[in-house]
N, C-alpha and C positions, 0 to 999 in steps of 0.2 A: 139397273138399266145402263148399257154402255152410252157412255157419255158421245154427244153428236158429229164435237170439231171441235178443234184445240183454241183455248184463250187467243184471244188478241193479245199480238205484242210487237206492236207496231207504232210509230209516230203519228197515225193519225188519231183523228177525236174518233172514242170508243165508250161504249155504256156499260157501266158497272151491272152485275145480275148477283141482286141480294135474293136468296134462296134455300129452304130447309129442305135439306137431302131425301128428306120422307114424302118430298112432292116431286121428286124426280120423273116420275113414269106422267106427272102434268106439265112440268117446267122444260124436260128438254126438248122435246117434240114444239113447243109456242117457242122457245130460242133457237132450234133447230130452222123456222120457219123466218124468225128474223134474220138468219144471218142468211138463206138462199136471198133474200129483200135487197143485200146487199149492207145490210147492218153490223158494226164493227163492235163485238159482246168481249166483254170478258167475266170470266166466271171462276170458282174454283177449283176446279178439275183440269185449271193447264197451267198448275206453278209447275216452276223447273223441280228436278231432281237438286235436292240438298242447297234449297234454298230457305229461308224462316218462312213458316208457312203463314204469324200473324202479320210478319213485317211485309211480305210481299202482297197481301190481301188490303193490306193499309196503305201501301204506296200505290196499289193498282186501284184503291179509291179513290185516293186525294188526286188521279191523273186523270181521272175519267170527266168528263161531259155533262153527267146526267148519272141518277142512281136508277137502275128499276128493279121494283118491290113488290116480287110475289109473297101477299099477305095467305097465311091461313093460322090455322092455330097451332100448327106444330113450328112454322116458325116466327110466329109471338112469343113462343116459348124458346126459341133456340138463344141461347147467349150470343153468340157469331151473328145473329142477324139483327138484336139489338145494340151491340158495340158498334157493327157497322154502319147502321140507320144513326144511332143516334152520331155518328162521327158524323158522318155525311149531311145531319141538319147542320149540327157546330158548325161545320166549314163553308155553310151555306150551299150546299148542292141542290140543285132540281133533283127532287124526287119522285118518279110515275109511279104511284101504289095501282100494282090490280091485284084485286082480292077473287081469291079463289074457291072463297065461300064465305056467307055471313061469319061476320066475328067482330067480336069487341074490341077497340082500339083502348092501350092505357091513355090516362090522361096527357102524360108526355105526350107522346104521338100523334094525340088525335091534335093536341097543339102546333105538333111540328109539320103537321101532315095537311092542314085543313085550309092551306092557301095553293092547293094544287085539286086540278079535278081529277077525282078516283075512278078510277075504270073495274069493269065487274064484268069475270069472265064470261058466266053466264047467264046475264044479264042484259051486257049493252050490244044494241043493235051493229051492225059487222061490227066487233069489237076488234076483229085483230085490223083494218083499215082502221080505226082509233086511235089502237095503238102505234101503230107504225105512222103515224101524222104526229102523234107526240113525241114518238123518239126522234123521226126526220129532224123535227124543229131543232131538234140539241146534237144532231148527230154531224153539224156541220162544225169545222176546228173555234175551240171556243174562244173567246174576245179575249186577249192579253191582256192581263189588268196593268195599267201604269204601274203598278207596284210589283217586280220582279222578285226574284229571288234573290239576287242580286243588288239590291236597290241597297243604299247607300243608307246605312242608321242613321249617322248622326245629322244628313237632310230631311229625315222622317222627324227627329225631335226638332220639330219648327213649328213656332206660334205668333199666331196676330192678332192681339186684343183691340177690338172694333172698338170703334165707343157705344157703351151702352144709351138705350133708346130711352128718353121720355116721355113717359106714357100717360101725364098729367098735365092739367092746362098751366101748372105753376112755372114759370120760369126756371124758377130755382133748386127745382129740381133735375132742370139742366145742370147745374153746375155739378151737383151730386151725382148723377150720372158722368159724367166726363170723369170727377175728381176719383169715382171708384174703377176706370177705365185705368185712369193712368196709375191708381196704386195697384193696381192686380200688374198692369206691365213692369211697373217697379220692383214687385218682388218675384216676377219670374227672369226679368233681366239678372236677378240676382245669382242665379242656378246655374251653373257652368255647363252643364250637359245639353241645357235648354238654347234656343236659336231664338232670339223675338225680335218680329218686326220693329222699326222706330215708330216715335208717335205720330213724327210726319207723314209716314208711309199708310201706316194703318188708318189715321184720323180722317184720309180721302174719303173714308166708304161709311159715309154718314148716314145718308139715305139706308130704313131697315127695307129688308126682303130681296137684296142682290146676292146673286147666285153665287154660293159657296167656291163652286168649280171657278169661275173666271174671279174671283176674288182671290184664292189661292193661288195662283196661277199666278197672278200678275204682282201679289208679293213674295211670290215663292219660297209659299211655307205649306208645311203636311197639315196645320191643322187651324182653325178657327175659333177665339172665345166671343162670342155677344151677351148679349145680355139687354132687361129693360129694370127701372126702375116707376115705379107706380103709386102715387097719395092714395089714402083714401083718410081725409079729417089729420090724425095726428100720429097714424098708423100707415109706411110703408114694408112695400111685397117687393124683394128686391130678385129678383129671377138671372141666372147665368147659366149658359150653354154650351158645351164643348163641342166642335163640329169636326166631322173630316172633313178636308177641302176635296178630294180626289173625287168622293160619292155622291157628298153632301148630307152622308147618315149624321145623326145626333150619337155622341160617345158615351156624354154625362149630360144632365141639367138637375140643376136643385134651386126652390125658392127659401127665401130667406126671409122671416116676419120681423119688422123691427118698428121706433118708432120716435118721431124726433127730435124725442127729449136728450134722446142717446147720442144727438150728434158725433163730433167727430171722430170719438173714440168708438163709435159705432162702426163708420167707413170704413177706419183704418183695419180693423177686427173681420170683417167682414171681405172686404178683400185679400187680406191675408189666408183665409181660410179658403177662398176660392180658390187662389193660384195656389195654396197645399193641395186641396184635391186635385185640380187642373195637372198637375205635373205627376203626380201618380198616377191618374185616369190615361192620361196620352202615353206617359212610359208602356203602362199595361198594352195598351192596345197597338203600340207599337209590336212590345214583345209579342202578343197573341195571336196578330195579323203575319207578320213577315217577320220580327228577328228571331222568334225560334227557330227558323230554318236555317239563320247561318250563325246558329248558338254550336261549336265545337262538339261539347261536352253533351249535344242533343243528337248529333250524328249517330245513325246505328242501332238507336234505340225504336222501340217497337210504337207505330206513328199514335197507338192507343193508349200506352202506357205515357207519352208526351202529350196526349188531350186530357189524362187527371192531372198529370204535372199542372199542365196551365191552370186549369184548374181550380187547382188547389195556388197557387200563384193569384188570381184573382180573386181567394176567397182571402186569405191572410192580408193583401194588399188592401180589402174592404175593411178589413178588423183596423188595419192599422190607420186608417184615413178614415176612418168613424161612419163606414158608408153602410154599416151590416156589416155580413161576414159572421163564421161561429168556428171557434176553433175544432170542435169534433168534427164538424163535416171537414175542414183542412185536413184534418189528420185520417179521417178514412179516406178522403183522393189521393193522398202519398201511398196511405196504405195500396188501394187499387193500381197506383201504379206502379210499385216492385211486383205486386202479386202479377200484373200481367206482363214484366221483364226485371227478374230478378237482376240482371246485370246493368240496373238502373242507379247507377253510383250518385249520380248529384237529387236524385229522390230519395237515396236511402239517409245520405248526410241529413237530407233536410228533415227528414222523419223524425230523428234524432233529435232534432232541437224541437221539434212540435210534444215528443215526448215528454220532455222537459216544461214547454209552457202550459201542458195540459197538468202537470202535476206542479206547478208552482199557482197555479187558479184551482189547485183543489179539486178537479176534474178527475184524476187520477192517483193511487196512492201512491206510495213511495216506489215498494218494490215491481208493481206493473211497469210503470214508467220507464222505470230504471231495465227491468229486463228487456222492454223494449226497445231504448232507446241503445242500450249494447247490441244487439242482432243487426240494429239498423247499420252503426255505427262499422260491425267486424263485416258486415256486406259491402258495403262502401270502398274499406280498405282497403279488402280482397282483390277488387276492380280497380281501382285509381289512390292508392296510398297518397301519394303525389298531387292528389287534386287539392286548389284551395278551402275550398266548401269541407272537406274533408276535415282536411289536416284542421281547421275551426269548432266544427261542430264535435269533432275528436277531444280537441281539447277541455271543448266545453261539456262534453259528457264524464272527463277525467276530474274536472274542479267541481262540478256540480252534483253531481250521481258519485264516483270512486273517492272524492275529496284527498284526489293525490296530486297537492300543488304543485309537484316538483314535475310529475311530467305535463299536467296543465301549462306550466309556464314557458316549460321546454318549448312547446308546439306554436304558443303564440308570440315567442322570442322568433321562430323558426320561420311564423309567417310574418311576422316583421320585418324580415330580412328579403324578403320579397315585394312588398308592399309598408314602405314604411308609415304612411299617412293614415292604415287602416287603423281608425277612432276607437273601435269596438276591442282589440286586442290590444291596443293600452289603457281600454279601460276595463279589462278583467285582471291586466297585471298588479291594476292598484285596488284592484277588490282582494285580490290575494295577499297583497302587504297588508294590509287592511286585519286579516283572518292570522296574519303571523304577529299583526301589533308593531308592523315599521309605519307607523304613520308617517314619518317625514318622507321616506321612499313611496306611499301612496299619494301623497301630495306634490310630490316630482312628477310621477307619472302624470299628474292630472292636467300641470302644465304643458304635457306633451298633447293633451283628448284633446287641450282647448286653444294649442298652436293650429292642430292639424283642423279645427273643429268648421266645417262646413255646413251641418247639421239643422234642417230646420223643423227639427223634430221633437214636439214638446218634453216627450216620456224619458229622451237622452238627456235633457237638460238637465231635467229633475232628477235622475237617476247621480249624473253629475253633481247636481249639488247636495245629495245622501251624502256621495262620498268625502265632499268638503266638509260636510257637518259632522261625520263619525269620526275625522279625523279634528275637527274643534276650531275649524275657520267657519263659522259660524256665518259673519258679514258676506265671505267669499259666498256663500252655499245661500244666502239670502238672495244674491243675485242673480246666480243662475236660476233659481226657481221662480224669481220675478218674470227672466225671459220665458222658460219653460209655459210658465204662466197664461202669458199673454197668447203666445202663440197657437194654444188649447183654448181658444175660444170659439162661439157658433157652433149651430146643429151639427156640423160637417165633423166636429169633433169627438172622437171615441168618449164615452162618459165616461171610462175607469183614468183614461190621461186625464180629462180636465179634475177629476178629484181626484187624482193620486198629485196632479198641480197644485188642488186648494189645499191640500193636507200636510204637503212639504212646504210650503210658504208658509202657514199659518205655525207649522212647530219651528222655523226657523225665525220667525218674529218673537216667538212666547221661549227661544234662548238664547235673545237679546234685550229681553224685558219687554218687548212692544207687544204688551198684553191686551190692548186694549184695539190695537190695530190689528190682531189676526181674528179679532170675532166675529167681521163679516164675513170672510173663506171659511170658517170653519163652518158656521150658520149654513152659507152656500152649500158645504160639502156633504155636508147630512140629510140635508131637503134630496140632495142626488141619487145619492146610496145610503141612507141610513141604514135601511135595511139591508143591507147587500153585505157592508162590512160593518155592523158597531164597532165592533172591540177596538179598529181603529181609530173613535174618535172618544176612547174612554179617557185617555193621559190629556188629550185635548181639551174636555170642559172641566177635565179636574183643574186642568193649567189656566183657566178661566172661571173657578171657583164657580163651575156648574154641578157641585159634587152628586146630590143626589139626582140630577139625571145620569153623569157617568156610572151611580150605581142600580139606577133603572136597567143599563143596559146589561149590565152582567147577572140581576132575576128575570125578565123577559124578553131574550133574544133568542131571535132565531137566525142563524148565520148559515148564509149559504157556501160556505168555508171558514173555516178557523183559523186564525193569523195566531201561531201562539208566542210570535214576537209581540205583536201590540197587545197581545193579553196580558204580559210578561211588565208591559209597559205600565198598563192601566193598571194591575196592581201593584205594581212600584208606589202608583202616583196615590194612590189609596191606602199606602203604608201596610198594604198587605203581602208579609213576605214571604209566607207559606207558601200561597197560591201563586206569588211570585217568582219562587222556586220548582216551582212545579209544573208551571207554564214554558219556563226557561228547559225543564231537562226533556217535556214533550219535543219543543220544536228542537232540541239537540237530535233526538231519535227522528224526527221526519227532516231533518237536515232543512233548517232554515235558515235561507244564506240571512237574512236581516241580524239575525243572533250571530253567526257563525263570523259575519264583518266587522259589528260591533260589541261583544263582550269585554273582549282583551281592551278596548283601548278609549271606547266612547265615555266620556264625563258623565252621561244618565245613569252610570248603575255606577255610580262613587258611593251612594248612600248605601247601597250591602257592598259592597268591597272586602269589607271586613268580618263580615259574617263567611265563619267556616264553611258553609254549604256552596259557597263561590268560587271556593278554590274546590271543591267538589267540582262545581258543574265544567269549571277549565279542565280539570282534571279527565273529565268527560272528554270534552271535544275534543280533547288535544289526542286522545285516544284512536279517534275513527279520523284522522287525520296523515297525511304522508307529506314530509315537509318540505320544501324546497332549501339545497346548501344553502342559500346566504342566511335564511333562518336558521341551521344548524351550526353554521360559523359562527352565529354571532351569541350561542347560546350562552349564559354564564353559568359559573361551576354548580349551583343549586338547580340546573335543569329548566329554568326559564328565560 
C-alpha cells in the first residue's frame, strides 16, 4: 500500500508510530486519519535518502512526545518494534498501545506497558475519539526537563547527606544516626569528582518528609542521601536512600541488619559502604540519564546500540559495588551492541576486556576468549587506533591472551604519556617485571600505583598488595590488604572482593609468622566460598596445621573453576611434588597470570627450586612468552 504522507520533520512535538509493515493496509489508513486531525506522526517510510536507517529511527524516537503502538502478532514478532518499544520504555516515553487483535503480551511488556490504558481497535466504543484525546494529551511541545543536554556534569555530581532519621524512642540512637550522617559525608568529601554539601548546610533539613525538589534547590546539589536508623532489643535496621532532587525518584536504597554489640567499628564499616555505593549509583545515573549524550566517543553511534552499552555499564558497575550484576549478561550487551553498530569502537575495546574476565572466572576457555577478545580488539582499532579505551584494553589483551610483554608495555608506557596518574597502567607494568623476575623495577613501579593512588576500591588494594608480597615485602603487602580489607565490608560488598580480601591478609599474616592471627579470615573466608574455590584455601590450613581438612578438599570437591595456581600451592604445602608439578605446567598452558607473576621470583616455591622439573616448567613459560629489551639487555651469558 502506498504509503499516505511524508514523516514529520519539523520542530514541533510529534508521535512516534511503532508498526509491522504486514499491517499496513490497517495502520495507514488510522495514521492517515490522524494526521487530517491535525496530528504531527512520524513513521518509517519518510527517512531521507542515504541516511542510517537505525540511527534515524532512534533519534526520531528519543524526539518524539509520545510512542504509539500498533500491537498485533506480526509485530510482537518484528525485531524493529521490540528495540524500539523497548528503548522507548528505557527512556521513559508515554506509550498508546492499541491492539489490533487479541494477543499475548511478553512478560517485559505487559510490565512496561500495564501503567497505560490500552486501547482495542475493534473493541472500544468510538475508539478513534479515544485515541485522538490520548494523543492530543501529548501532542502539545513537551515539558523541558531541567536537565538539558547541555547541563553541566560536574554540577550533576552533587550531593547532600541529610541527617539520618531516628526511628526509636532511644536518645541514643540519635547520636548514631547523626555520627553515620556525618561519616558517609566524610568519605564522599573525600572523592574529587564528588561536590557535597557542608554539614551546616545540610544539618538544616532535620525535620523527615521535606520535599526533595525545594531541598535541592536551595542546597544546589543534583542529588540527595537520607537515611533512618531503627532498635529493635539489641538488633538495629539501618536503611539509606539515594534520591534525585530534580524528580524526587529514589536512585538506590538498601537496609543494613546489624547489632550493638558491633559498635563502632560497625558505623565506621557501614558508612563507608554506603558512600561506596552512593558514588557509583549517582555516577551511573548521572552517565545513564544525561552524560551519555555529551560522551564524544558516543556521538554517531546507533542511539540502540548506546542503550546495550549503558547497559552493560550498569550491569558491571553492579558486579563491581556488590549490588548483583553477572558477567555473562555484561558480555552479551557489549555483544548486542557491535552486532547492532559494528563501528562501535569503545564497545568493542570494552568487549575485549569482558573476554578476559569471563575466562579468568573460568567462564570461558582459553582459546574462546582469546579469539574473542582479538575480533573485538582488531574492530576497535580499525575505528579509533588513537582512542584511550583502545590503546588499554589492546594492551591488555597483548600481556594477557598473546603474552607479548614487549608490545604490552609499549602501549601502557604510550598511555602514560598521556595520562600519567593512570593507576592501572603502572600497575600492569609491574606485573610484567614481575613475569620477567625484575622485582626491584616491580617494586619501583608500585611506588608510582601508590603515589598516584586515589583508589577506594577494595580488589585494587589487594591486588596491590599480591604484588608487594611476590615481590617479598611482605609487612608492605600486609598493609595494603588490611586497607583493601576494611573497605570490603557490608552486604553492599561483592563476596568474591571481601574473600579474595580475607585470603590475602590471612597468607600475608601466615608469611610473617602471625599464624595464629590469620585463623579468623581464613575461618571467615570459607564459611563464604568454601565451596566456590577450595583449592584456594588448601596452603591456608595446611599453614595452620589443619592438614587433613586441606586434604578433605582435594578427595571431595567440587569446584566451580579450577585455580591451578592454588592447586600448585596446596600441593607444595602437602609436600606433594608430582601433583605439584603438574598443577603448575596445566595453569602454564591455560595462561595463569598468578604462576606466570610469581614463578621466577616469589620465595614459596624455594622448596622445588632445585628440582629439575623447575627449570622445566621456566623452560616452559619462558617459551609462550615475547620479551620486553630491558629483559633481553639485561640477560646473562647462560640465557637467564
Amino acid at each position: 500500500m502506498e504509503k499516505p504522507f511524508a514523516a514529520y520533520e519539523g520542530d514541533e512535538s510529534y508521535i512516534f508510530v511503532c508498526y509491522s509493515h504486514e499491517d499496513s493496509d490497517v495502520v495507514y489508513p488510522e495514521i492517515a486519519w490522524l494526521h487530517k486531525q491535525g496530528t504531527n506522526l512520524w513513521y518509517d517510510e519518510g527517512i531521507s535518502a542515504g541516511k542510517n536507517w537505525r540511527a534515524a529511527i532512534g533519534d526520531s524516537l528519543l524526539g518524539a512526545s509520545r510512542v504509539l503502538f500498533y500491537i498485533s502478532e506480526r509485530s510482537l514478532k518484528s525485531n524493529h518494534c521490540n528495540r524500539e518499544i523497548n528503548l522507548a520504555l528505557d527512556e521513559d516515553k508515554d506509550v498508546v498501545p492499541v491492539y489490533l487483535e487479541e494477543v499475548e503480551l511478553t512478560s517485559d511488556l505487559k510490565v512496561g506497558l500495564n501503567r497505560v490504558q490500552a486501547l482495542h481497535r475493534d473493541q472500544n466504543t468510538n475508539y478513534r475519539q479515544h485515541l485522538l484525546n490520548a494523543l492530543g494529551r501529548s501532542a502539545r511541545p513537551p515539558v523541558k526537563s531541567a536537565i538539558s543536554d547541555q547541563v553541566d556534569l560536574t554540577a550533576m555530581h552533587s550531593i547532600a547527606i541529610l541527617p539520618f532519621t531516628n526511628m526509636s524512642t532511644n536518645d541514643e540512637m540519635g547520636f548514631l544516626a547523626d555520627g553515620l550522617s556525618e561519616d558517609i559525608l566524610d568519605n564522599l568529601a573525600q572523592i574529587e569528582r564528588i561536590k557535597v554539601a557542608s554539614r551546616s548546610a545540610s544539618f538544616q533539613f532535620r525535620e523527615p518528609g521535606q520535599d526533595p525538589t525545594v531541598v535541592g534547590e536551595k542546597l544546589n546539589v543534583a542529588y540527595l542521601l537520607e537515611g533512618s536508623v531503627r532498635q529493635r532489643g539489641d538488633n538495629l535496621r539501618i536503611t539509606a536512600q539515594l534520591i534525585r532532587s530534580q524528580d524526587g525518584f529514589h536512585v538506590w536504597s538498601k537496609s543494613y541488619e546489624r547489632t550493638l554489640e558491633d559498635g563502632f567499628e560497625m558505623q565506621t564499616a557501614v558508612a563507608t559502604n554506603i558512600a561506596y555505593i552512593a558514588e557509583g549509583k549517582l555516577s551511573f545515573d548521572v552517565f545513564k540519564s544525561i552524560g551519555w549524550k555529551q560522551n564524544k566517543r558516543l556521538a554517531g553511534i546507533d542511539p540502540f546500540a548506546v542503550r546495550h552499552y549503558i547497559n552493560a555499564d550498569g550491569e558491571i558497575r553492579n558486579i563491581r559495588l556488590g549490588e548483583g550484576g553477572d558477567l555473562e549478561t555484561w558480555l552479551q550487551l557489549l555483544k548486542n551492541a557491535v552486532e547492532v553498530d559494528s563501528n562501535f569502537y569503545l564497545a568493542n575495546a570494552t568487549l575485549a576486556n569482558a573476554y578476559y574476565q569471563l575466562h579468568y572466572g573460568g567462564r570461558l576457555s582459553l582459546e574462546e576468549a582469546r579469539t574473542g577478545a582479538h575480533a573485538a580488539i582488531n574492530s576497535a582499532k580499525t575505528v579509533a587506533p588513537d582512542d584511550l579505551s583502545v590503546l588499554y584494553w589492546g594492551s591488555d589483551t597483548h600481556l594477557y591472551f598473546d603474552l607479548n610483554y614487549a608490545l604490552a608495555e609499549a602501549g601502557y608506557r604510550q598511555y602514560l604519556k598521556r595520562v600519567p596518574g593512570h593507576l592501572f597502567s603502572h600497575l600492569r607494568l609491574a606485573r610484567i617485571a614481575l613475569r620477567e623476575g625484575r622485582t626491584g623495577d616491580a617494586l619501583r613501579l608500585m611506588a608510582n600505583v601508590l603515589e598516584y593512588d586515589g583508589s577506594d576500591r577494595s580488589g585494587f588494594l589487594v591486588l596491590c598488595a599480591w604484588i608487594r608480597s611476590v615481590g617479598g615485602d611482605y609487612e608492605g603487602a600486609l598493609k595494603l590488604s588490611a586497607q583493601g580489607l576494611k573497605l570490603a565490608q557490608g552486604e553492599g560488598t561483592e563476596k568474591s572482593e571481601r574473600t579474595g580480601g580475607l585470603k590475602s591478609h590471612a597468607a600475608n599474616l601466615i608469611r610473617l609468622g602471625r599464624v595464629e592471627e590469620a585463623k579468623p579470615f581464613i575461618e571467615e573466608g570459607w564459611n563464604l566460598d568454601g565451596r566456590t574455590s577450595p583449592e584456594s584455601y588448601i596452603v591456608l590450613f595446611v599453614n595452620i596445621g589443619e592438614i587433613e581438612k586441606a586434604r578433605e578438599i582435594l578427595t571431595d570437591s567440587h569446584f566451580d573453576h579450577v585455580d591451578h595456581f592454588e592447586l600448585a600451592m596446596g600441593y607444595l604445602a602437602l609436600g606433594d611434588s608430582d601433583n605439584t608439578f603438574e598443577s603448575i605446567r596445566a595453569g602454564i598452558e591455560n595462561q595463569n597470570a598468578w604462576l606466570f607473576e610469581s614463578l621466577l621470583v616469589a620465595e614459596w616455591w624455594n622448596p622445588i627450586r632445585d628440582d629439575p622439573r623447575f627449570a622445566d616448567m621456566l623452560d616452559l613459560l619462558d617459551s609462550k612468552v615475547t620479551h620486553t629489551q630491558t629483559y633481553l639487555n639485561n640477560l646473562d651469558p647462560t640465557g637467564r
